[in-house]
N, C-alpha and C positions, 0 to 999 in steps of 0.2 A: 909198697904197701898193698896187702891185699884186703879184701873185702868181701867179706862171706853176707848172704844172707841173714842170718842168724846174728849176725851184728849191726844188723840195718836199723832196726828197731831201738836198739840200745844206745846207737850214737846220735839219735836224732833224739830220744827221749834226754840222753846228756846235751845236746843243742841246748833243747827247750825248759832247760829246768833251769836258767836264771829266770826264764820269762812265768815262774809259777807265780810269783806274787803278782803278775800285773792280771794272770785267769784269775786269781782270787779279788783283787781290786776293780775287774773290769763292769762284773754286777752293781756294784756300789754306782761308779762312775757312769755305768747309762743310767740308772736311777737319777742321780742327782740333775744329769745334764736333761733329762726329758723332764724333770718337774722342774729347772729353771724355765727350759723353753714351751711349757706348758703354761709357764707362770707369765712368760711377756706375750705369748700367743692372748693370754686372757685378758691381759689390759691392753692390746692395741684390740681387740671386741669391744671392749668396756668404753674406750676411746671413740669408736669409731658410732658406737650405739647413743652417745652421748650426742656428740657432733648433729647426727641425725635427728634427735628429739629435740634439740633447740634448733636445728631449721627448719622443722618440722612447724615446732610452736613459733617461728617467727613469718610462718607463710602464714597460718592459721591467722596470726596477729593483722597483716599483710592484707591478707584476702577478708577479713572483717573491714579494715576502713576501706578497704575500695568496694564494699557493699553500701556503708555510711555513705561513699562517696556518690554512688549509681542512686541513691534515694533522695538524696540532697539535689543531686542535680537534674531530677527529674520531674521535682515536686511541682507542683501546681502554681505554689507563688514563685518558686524561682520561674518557670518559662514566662509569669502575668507579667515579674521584674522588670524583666530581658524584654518582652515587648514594650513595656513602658517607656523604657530608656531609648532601645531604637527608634519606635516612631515619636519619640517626646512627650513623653505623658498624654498620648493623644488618646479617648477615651475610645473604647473597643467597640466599632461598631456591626450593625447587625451581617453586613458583608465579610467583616473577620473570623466572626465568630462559628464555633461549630458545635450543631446543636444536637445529639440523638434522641431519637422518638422511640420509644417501645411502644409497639402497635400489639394490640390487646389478643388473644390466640382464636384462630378461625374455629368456631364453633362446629365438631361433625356435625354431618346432617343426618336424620334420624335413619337407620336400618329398613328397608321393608322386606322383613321375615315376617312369616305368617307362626306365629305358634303352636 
């Protein structure tokens, strides 16, 4: 069997001429498969944006009652409660108690500029 140049082309183009309908189907086919995998790319986003908004809004939820929480348990009558109970309703006396004084603001003294 010989083999000329000039028939190199010819027997490789007879190779490939069953494979012409799959060049003609191959366009169709990455079409379809990129807007499937376009398509599940978008709902694991969709998924994933969701999942985030609701732990988003359940910290948000979260961090409001441990705000409730930090003001209740800081209030005024809960610490008066809490010492009522420990010392026994024992009534607050002036050694427990703590008082602040706002001292009135020191007056400048007047400038001696001569005008």
């Amino acid at each position: 069997m010989t083999l000329s140049f000039k028939s190199l082309p010819k027997m490789v183009f007879e190779f490939l001429e069953p494979l012409q309908g799959f060049v003609l189907l191959f366009p169709f086919l990455g079409f379809f498969f990129f807007h499937v995998w376009q398509g599940l790319e978008k709902a694991k986003l969709q998924r994933y944006i969701h999942e985030r908004a609701t732990t988003k809004e359940e910290l948000k939820r979260k961090n409001d009652e441990l705000k409730i929480g930090i003001v209740s348990y800081t209030s005024a009558e809960r610490i008066e409660t809490l010492y009522r109970r420990t010392y026994q309703f024992l009534p607050i006396s002036l050694g427990n108690r703590t008082v602040t004084i706002e001292l009135p603001p020191i007056p400048e003294s007047p400038s001696k500029s001569n005008p």
